[in-house]
C-alpha positions as CSV (number, residue, x, y, z in Angstrom):
1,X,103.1,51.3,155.9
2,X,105.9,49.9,157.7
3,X,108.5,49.7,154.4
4,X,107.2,52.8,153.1
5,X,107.9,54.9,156.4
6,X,111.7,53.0,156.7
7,X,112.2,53.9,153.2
8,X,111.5,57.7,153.8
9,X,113.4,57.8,157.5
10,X,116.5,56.1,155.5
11,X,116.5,58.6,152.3
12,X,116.0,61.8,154.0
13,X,119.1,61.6,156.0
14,X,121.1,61.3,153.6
15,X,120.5,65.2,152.3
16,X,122.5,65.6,155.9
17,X,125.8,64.2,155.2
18,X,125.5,62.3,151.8
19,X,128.1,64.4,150.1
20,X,130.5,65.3,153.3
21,X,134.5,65.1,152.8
22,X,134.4,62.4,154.5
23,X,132.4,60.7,157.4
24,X,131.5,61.8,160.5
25,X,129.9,59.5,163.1
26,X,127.1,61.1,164.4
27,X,125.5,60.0,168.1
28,X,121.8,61.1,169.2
29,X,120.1,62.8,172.1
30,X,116.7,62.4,173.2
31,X,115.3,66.0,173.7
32,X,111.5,65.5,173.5
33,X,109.1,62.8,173.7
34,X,105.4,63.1,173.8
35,X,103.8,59.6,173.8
36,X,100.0,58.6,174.0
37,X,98.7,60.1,170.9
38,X,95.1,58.6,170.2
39,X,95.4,60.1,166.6
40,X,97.0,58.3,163.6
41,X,99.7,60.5,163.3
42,X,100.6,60.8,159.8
43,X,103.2,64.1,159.0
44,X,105.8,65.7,161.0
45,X,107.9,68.8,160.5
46,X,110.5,70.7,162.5
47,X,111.1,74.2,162.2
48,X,114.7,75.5,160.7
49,X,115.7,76.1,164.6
50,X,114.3,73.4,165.9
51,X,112.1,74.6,168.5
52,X,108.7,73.9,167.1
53,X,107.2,70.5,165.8
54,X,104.2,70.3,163.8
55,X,102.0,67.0,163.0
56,X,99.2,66.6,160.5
57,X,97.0,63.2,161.2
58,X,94.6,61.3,159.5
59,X,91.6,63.1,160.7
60,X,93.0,66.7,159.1
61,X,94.4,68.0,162.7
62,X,97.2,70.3,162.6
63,X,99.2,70.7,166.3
64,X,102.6,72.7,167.2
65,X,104.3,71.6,170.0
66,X,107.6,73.3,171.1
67,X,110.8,72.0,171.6
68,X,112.0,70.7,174.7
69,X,108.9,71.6,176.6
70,X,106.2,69.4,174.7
71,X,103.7,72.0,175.6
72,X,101.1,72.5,173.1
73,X,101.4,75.8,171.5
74,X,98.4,75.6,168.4
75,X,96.0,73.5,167.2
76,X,93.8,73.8,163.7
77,X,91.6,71.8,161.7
78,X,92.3,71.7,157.9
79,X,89.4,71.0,156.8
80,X,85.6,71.3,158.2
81,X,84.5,69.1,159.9
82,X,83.2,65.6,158.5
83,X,85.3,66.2,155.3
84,X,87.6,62.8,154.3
85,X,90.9,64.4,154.6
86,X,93.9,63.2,155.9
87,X,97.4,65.1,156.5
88,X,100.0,63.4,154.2
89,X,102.6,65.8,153.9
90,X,103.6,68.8,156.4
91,X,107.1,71.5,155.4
92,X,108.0,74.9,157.0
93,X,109.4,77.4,155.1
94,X,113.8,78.0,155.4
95,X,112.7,80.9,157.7
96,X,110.6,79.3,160.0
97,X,107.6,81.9,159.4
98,X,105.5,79.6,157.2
99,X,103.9,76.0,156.7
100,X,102.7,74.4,153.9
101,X,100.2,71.4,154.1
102,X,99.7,68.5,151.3
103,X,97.4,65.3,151.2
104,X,96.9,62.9,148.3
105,X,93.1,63.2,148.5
106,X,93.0,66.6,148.9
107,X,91.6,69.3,146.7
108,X,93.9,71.9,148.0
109,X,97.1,72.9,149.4
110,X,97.2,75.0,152.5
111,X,99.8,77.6,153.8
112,X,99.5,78.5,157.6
113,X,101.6,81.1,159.8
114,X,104.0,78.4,162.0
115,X,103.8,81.2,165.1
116,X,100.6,81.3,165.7
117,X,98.5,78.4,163.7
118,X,96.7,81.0,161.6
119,X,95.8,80.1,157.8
120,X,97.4,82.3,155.4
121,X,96.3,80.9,151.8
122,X,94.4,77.8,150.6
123,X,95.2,77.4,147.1
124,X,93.5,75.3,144.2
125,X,96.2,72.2,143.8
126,X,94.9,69.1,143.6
127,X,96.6,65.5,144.8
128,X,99.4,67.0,146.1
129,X,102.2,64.5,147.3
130,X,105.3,66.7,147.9
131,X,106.4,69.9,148.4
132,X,109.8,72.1,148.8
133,X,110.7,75.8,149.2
134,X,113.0,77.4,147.8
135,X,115.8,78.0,149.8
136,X,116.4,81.9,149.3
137,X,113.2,83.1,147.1
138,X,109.8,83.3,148.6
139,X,108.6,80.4,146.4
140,X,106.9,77.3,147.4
141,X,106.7,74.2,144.9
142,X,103.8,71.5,144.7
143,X,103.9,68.4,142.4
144,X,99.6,67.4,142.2
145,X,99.2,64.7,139.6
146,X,101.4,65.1,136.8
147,X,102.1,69.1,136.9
148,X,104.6,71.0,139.0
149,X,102.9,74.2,140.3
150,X,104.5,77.8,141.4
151,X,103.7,79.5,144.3
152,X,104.2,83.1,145.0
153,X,104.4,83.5,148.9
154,X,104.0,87.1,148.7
155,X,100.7,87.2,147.1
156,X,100.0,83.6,148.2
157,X,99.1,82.6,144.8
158,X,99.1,79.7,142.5
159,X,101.6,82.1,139.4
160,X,102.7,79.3,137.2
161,X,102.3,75.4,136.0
162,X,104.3,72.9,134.1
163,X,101.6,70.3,132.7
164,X,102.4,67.2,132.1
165,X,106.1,67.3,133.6
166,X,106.9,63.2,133.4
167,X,105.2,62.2,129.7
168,X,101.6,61.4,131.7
169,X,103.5,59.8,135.0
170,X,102.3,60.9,138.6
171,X,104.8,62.9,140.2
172,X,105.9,61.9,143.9
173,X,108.3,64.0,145.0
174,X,110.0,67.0,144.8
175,X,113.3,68.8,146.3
176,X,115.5,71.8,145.5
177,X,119.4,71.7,145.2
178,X,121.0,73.6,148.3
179,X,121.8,76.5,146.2
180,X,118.2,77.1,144.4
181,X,119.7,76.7,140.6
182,X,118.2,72.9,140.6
183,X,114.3,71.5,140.8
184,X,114.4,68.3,141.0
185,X,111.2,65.5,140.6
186,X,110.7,62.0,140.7
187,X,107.8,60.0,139.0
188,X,105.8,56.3,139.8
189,X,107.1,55.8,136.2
190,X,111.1,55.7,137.1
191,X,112.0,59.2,135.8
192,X,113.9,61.2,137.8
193,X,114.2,65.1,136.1
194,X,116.6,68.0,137.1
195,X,115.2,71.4,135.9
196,X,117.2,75.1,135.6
197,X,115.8,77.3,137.9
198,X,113.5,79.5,137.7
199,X,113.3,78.7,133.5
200,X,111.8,75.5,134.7
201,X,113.9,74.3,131.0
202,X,115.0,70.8,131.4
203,X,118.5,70.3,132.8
204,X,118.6,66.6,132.7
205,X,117.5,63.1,133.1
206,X,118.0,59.5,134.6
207,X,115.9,57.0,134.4
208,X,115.4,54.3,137.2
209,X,112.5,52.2,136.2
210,X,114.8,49.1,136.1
211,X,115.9,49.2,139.8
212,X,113.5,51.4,141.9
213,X,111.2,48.9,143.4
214,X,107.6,49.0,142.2
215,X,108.2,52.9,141.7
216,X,107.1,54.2,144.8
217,X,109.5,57.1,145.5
218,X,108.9,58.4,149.2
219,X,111.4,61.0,149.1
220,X,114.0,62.6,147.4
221,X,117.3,64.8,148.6
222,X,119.7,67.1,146.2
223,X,123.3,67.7,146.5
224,X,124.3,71.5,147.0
225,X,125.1,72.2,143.6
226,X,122.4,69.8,141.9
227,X,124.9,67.4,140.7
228,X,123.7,64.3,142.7
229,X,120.5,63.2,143.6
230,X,119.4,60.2,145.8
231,X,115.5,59.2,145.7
232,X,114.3,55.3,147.2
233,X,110.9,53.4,146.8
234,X,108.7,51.8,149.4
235,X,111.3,48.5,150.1
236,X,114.0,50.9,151.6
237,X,116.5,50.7,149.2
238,X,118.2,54.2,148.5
239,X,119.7,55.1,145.3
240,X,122.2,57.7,144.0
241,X,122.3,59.1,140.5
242,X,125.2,61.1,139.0
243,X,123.1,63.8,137.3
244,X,126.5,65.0,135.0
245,X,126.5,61.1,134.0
246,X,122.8,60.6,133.6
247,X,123.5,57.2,135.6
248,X,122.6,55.6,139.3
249,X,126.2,55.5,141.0
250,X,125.4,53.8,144.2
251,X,122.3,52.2,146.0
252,X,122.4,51.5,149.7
253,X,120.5,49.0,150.9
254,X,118.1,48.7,153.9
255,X,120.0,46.9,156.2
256,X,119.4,45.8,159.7
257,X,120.8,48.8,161.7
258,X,118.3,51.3,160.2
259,X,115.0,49.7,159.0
260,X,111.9,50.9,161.1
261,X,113.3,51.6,164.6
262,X,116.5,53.4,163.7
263,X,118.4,56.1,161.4
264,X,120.8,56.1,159.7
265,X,122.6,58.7,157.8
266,X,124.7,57.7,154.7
267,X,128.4,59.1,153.2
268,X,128.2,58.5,149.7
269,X,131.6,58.3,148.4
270,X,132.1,56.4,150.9
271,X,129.5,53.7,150.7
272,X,129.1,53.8,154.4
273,X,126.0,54.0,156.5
274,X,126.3,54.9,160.0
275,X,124.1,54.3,162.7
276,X,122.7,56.9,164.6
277,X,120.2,56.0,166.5
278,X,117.6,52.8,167.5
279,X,114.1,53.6,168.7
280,X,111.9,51.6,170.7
281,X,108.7,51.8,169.0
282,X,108.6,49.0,165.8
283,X,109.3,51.4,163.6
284,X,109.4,54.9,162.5
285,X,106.7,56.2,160.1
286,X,108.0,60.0,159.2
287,X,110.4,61.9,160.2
288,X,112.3,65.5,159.5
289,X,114.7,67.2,159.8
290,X,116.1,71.1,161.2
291,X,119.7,71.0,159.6
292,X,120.4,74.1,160.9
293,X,119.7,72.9,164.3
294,X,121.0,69.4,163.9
295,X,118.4,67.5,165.3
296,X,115.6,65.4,163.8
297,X,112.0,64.8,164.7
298,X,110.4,61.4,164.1
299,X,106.5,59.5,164.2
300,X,106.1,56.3,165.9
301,X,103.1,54.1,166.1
302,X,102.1,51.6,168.6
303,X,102.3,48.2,167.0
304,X,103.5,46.8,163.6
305,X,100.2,47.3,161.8
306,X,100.9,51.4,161.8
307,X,98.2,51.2,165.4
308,X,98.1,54.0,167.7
309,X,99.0,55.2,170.2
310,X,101.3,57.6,168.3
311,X,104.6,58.7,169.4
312,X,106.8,61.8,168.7
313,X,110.6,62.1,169.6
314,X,112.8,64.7,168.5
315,X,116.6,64.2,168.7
316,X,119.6,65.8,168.9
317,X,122.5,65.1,166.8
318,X,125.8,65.7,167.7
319,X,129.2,65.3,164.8
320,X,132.3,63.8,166.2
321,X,135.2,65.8,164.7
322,X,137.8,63.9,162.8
């Protein structure tokens, strides 16, 4: 749990300033802590303007908490009670109106309104184990197995499937480029595939079986345009393909600033990682982020073992000009 969850905190960042002129140190801000949570904490999202966080937890609970307050502001179950679901994936929507929830033993997906906690659509996707929106059209994306699945937000329907996406390997992850044109996933097999969108035709592939340890992607981040891609595996190392090339171009590895108890995000050309911040829990399990906002939110758990009590801090983040 503990290299899977540095992995992911390491990788995400780097859809923040991974493809940046040039780099920009970036200091953090504490703005909310809420500490003591009995529950094994396993999801967290923040909404685009950063003044809602949502966690999911092993028992199925879903809880909205706004930003700086703390105060509790919603709280749902998933699933009925006594039902063996857990929480394993929580996104809003670019607009802040919706949230989608994903778990790898689940039988569906759910979408809930992120004002008020209400459920607005369950939908029929199995072993889901990532998500994305798209960032203009009201579109959600769910990779369950080996298919990608379309969702219409509108009608809150399941509208389209690609079976059989990776040649029979699990799909892990799943991100848009920044300007919508580009669907990119990522597979247990070492197959990383870029996609034309909305054709769903395949735009491209690189292959990473060679150097992505044990093929465990935990997360995976786009350039604007869909030209680079950066995806990592449970040991924390991050690596960057050239999607033009078909080739890795950089890895970054998990170094002592960043594993578990701090962030960092990474400038690509550069080959730089910069520290951001160090937390005082033993690591940090999940985290997200509000780019629009600048700030991040991140899971903590009480020991080394992934233990309770839960923590959850969000931070802001602040860009030193050059």
């Amino acid at each position: 749990m503990t290299l899977r969850s540095c992995a992911l905190a390491v990788a995400v960042a780097l859809s923040l300033a991974g493809c940046s002129d040039g780099p920009l140190p970036v200091t953090a801000t504490r703005v909310l802590e809420v500490a003591g949570l009995r529950a094994v904490v396993n999801a967290v999202a923040l909404s685009p303007d950063g003044s809602l966080v949502v966690v999911g937890d092993m028992d199925g609970d879903l809880i909205a908490r706004e930003v700086p307050a703390g105060a509790e502001r919603w709280k749902v179950p998933v699933h009925p009670r006594g039902a063996a679901r857990s929480i394993d994936g929580v996104a809003f929507s670019p607009d802040g109106s919706l949230l989608a929830t994903i778990g790898h033993g689940a039988r569906t997906v759910e979408l809930w309104e992120a004002a008020t906690g209400r459920q607005a659509a369950v939908l029929s996707i199995g072993q889901s184990r990532g998500s994305a929106f798209h960032p203009t059209e009201r579109v959600l994306v769910v990779v369950g197995g080996t298919t990608i699945h379309l969702v219409d937000l509108e009608r809150g329907e399941l509208v389209r499937t690609l079976p059989n996406a990776h040649q029979g390997d699990r799909i892990d992850a799943v991100a848009f480029s920044g300007d919508g044109r580009v669907l990119a996933t990522t597979s247990d097999g070492g197959g990383l595939k870029l996609w034309n969108w909305p054709a769903l035709t395949l735009r491209g592939s690189v292959s990473m079986a060679s150097s992505l340890e044990a093929m465990a992607p935990v997360s995976l981040a786009l350039n604007r345009d869909g030209t680079r891609a950066a995806d990592n595996g449970i040991l924390g190392k991050v690596h960057v393909m050239s999607v033009v090339k078909e080739r890795e171009e950089r890895t970054f590895a998990n170094t002592a600033q960043a594993p578990g108890r701090g962030l960092r995000i990474l400038h690509v050309p550069g080959g730089k990682g910069f520290s951001v911040l160090r937390g005082e829990g033993p690591f940090y399990k999940a985290m997200a982020l509000a780019l629009g906002a600048s700030m991040v939110a991140l899971l903590r758990p009480g020991d080394t073992e992934g233990r309770g009590p839960y923590g959850v801090e969000v931070w802001r983040l602040t860009y030193r000009a050059k």
